[in-house]
C-alpha positions in Angstrom: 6.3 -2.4 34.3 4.8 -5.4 35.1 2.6 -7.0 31.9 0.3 -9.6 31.9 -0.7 -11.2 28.2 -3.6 -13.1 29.0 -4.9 -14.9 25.6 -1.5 -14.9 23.9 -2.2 -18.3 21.6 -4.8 -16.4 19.4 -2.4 -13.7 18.1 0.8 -15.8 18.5 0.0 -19.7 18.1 4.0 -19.6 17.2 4.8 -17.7 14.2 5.7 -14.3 15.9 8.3 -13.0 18.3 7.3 -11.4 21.6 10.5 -10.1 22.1 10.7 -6.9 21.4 7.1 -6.9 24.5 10.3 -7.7 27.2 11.5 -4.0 26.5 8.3 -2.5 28.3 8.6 -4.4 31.0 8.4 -7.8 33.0 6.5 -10.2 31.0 3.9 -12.8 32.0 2.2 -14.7 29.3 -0.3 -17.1 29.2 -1.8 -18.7 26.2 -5.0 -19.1 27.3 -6.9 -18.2 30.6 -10.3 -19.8 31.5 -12.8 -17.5 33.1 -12.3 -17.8 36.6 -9.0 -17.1 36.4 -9.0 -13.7 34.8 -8.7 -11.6 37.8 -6.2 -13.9 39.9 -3.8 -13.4 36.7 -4.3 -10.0 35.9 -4.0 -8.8 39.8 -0.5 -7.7 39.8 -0.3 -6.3 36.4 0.1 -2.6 35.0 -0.3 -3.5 31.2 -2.9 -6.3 30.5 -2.7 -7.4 26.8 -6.3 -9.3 25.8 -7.3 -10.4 22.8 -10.9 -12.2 23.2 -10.6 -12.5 27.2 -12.8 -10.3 28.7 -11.7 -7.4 31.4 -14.9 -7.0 34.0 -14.9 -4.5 35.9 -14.5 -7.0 38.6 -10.9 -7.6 37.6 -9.8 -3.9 37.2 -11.1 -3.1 40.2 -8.7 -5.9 41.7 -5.6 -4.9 39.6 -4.5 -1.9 41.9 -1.6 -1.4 39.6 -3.4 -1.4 36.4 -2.3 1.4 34.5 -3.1 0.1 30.4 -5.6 -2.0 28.5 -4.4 -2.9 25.3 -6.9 -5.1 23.2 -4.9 -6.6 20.8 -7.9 -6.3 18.1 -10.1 -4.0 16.8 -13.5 -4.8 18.6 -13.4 -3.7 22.7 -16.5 -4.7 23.8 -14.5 -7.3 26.0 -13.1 -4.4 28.4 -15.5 -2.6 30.6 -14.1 0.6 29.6 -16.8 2.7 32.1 -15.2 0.9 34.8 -11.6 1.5 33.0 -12.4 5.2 33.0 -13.2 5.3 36.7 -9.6 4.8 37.5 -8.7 7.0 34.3 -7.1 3.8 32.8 -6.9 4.3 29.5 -8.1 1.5 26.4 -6.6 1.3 23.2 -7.1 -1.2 20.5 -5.8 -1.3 16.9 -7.8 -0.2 14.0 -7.5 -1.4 10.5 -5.1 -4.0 10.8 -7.2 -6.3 8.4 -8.6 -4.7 5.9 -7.1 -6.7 2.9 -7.3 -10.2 4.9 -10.9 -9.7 5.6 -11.7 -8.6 2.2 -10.0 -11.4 0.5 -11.4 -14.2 3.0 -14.7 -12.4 2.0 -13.7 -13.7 -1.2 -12.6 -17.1 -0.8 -16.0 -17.6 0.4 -17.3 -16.2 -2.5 -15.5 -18.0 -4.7 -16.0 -21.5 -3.1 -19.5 -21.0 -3.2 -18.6 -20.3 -7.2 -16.2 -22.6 -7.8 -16.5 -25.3 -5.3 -13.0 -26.3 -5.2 -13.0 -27.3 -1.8 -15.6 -29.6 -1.9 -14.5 -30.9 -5.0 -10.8 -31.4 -4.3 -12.7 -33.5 -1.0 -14.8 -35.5 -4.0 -11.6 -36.6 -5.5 -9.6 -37.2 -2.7 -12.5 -39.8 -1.5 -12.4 -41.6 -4.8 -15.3 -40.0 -7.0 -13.1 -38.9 -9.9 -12.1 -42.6 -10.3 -15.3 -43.9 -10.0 -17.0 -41.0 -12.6 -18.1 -42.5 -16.3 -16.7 -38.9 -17.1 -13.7 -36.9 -17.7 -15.0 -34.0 -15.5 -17.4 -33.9 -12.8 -18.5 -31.3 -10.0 -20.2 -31.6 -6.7 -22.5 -29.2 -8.1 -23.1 -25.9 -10.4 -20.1 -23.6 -10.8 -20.7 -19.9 -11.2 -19.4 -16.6 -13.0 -19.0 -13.7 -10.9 -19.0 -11.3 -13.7 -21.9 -8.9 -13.9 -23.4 -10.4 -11.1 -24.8 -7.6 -8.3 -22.7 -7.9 -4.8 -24.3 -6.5 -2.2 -22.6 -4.4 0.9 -23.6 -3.6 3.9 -20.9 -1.0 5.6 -19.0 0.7 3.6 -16.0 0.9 5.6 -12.2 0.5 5.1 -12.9 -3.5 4.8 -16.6 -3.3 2.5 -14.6 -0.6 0.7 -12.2 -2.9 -0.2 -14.6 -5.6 -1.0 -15.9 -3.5 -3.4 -12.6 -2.9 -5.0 -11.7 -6.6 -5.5 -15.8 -7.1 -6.8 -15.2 -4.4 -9.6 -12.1 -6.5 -10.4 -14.3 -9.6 -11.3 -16.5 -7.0 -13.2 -19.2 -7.3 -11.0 -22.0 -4.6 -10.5 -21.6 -3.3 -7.2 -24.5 -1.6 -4.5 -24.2 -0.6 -0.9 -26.3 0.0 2.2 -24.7 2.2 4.7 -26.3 4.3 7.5 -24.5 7.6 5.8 -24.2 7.6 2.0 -20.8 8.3 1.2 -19.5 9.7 -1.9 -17.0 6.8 -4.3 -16.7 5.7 -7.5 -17.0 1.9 -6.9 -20.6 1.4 -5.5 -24.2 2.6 -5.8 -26.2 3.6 -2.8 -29.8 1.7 -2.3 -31.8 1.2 0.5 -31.4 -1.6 2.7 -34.4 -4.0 1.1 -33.0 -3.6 -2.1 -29.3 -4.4 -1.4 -31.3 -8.0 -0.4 -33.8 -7.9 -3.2 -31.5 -7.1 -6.0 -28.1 -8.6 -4.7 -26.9 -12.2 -5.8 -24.4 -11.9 -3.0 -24.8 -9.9 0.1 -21.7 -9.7 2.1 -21.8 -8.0 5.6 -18.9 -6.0 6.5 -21.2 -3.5 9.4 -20.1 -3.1 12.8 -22.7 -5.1 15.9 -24.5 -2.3 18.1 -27.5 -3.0 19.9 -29.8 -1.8 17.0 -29.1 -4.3 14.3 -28.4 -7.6 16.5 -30.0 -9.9 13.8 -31.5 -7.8 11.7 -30.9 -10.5 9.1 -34.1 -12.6 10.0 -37.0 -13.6 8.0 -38.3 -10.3 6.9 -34.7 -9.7 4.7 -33.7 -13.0 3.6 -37.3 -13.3 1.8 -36.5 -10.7 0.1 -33.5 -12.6 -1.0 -33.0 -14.3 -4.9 -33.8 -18.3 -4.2 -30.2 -18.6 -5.9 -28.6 -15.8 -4.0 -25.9 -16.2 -1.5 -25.2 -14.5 2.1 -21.8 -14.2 2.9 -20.9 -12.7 6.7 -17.3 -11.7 8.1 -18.0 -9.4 10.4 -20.2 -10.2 13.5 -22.1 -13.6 14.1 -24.9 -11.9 16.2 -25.6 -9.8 13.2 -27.8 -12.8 11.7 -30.9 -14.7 12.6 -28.9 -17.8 12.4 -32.4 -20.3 13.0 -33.8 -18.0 9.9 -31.3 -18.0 8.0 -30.5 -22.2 8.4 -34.1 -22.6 7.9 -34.2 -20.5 4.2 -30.9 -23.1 3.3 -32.8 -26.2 4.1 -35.9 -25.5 2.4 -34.0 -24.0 -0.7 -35.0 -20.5 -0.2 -31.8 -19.1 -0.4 -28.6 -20.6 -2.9 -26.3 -20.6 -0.2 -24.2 -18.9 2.7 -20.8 -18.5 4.0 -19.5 -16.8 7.4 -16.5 -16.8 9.3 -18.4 -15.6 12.7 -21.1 -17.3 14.7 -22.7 -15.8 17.5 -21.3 -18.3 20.2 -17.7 -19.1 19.2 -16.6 -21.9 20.1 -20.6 -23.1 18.7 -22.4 -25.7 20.5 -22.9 -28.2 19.1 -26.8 -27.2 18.2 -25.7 -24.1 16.3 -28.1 -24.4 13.2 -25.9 -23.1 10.6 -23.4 -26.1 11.1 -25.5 -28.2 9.4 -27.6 -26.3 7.2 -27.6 -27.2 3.3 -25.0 -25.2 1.5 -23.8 -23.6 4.4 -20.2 -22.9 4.4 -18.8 -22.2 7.5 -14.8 -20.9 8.6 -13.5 -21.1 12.0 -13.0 -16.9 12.5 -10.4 -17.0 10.4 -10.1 -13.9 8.5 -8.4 -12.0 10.5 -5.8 -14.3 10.7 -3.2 -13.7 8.1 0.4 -13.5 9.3 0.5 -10.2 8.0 -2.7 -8.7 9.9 -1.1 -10.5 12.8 2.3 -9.4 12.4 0.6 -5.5 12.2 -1.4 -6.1 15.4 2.0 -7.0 17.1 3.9 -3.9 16.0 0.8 -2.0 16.4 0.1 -2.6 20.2 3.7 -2.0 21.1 3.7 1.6 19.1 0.5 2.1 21.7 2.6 0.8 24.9 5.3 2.8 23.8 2.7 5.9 23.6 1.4 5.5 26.6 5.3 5.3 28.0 5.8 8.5 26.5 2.8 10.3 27.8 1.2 10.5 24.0 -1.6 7.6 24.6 -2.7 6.6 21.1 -5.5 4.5 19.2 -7.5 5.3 22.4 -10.9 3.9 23.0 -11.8 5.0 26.6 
């Protein structure tokens, strides 16, 4: 089978092996592939492999041998899976690969908005400690997480396990999730008050078309002046103009998130700039380990597939 890899650089930048991929088939890779490119690359294939690239309908129309999509991520709204279903091509993706690297980015935010340790070891790298009249100094407050109120939106495998590591620090811990779901680790509250009452709010809620950013004005002033806004799930979820403005004028503590909602951002994104605004490059999900599992995880679905037994199936 002929398979075409089309964004291979975000999964693999070098520290995996594709070689166990050459025993489906005939392998094409490409690290990266600009737009209008897409189709001309993915013509000839039967198994495109995409990560971020997106599959129109345009190009599956002009891959007559298309056969698989396999999104090497959770997220699919890259693939035009109507048009995919047309043909009867199926989609699969792969779930829950990074629950635990999410979770604990989630709180290496959290904690450098507690701690400051970044910005500090930057302090003292350019000098200040030298120059200080004291034997310590800080770049500004540090914070204890215990018995502060986290709160999370989506109480899913990752939020889940953001609640597990919050209970570790002794933290009280609410959620707001569109079902209430029966646990031992969080209390259910309505939407307002998981802003109103939470010193941290950390979104871990899947983008649909009704709650593109429904973190505008109307929640974040409902928000502590000290409270902090951490996001790792979707950039579109936020307001980001609302929520750079509460920053700068000191209406909110602070905010950290991995996801923007143009990434790579221009240069005029809002939140790159905004007063203690902490901002990773989509980095999360990154961890060798969720990597490695997306790896071994997309060739158990080619395999599948090979055997008739389609798996993690989207369309």
């Amino acid at each position: 089978m002929r398979i075409v890899v089309i964004d291979a650089h975000t999964l693999n930048p070098g520290d995996l092996s594709w070689k166990d991929l050459n025993n489906y088939g005939d392998v094409t890779m490409y690290d990266r592939t600009p737009a209008e490119q897409i189709a001309e690359r993915c013509k000839d294939a039967e198994i495109i492999l995409t990560n971020k690239v997106p599959i129109s309908a345009g190009t599956i129309d002009a891959a007559k041998e298309l056969k698989l999509i396999c999104v090497t991520a959770t997220g699919y709204n890259i693939v035009d899976v109507a048009a995919a279903g047309k043909r009867n091509i199926p989609v699969c993706n792969v779930p829950n690969y990074g629950t635990s690297s999410v979770a604990q980015h989630t709180f290496a935010l959290i904690l450098e908005l507690a701690n400051r340790v970044g910005v500090n070891s930057l302090a003292v790298s350019q000098g200040e400690w030298e120059r200080s009249p004291d034997f310590c100094f800080s770049k500004g407050r540090i914070t204890e997480l215990q018995y502060k109120t986290i709160g999370i939106i989506g109480l899913g495998k990752i939020g889940t396990q953001v609640a597990r590591l919050a209970a570790a620090f002794e933290m009280r811990v609410i959620y707001y999730n569109q079902k209430k779901k029966e646990n031992n680790l969080a209390a259910y509250v309505d939407l307002d008050d998981v802003f109103s009452e939470g010193d941290i709010v950390s979104l871990h809620c899947p983008l649909t078309k009704d709650n593109n950013q429904f973190v505008n004005h109307h929640l974040l002033s409902k928000m502590k002046p000290s409270a902090w806004l951490i996001n790792t799930s979707r950039g579109q979820l936020i307001n980001e103009k609302h929520l750079a403005d509460a920053l700068n004028a000191d209406r909110l503590g602070g905010a950290a998130v991995d996801v923007l909602s143009v990434e790579p951002p221009p240069p005029t994104n809002p939140l790159l700039r905004a007063k203690n605004c902490i901002v990773s490059p989509h980095t999360a999900w990154m961890s060798l380990e969720a990597r490695t599992r997306i790896l071994t995880i997309t060739l158990q679905n080619i395999d599948c597939y090979r055997k008739g037994k389609p798996q993690n199936l989207v369309a």
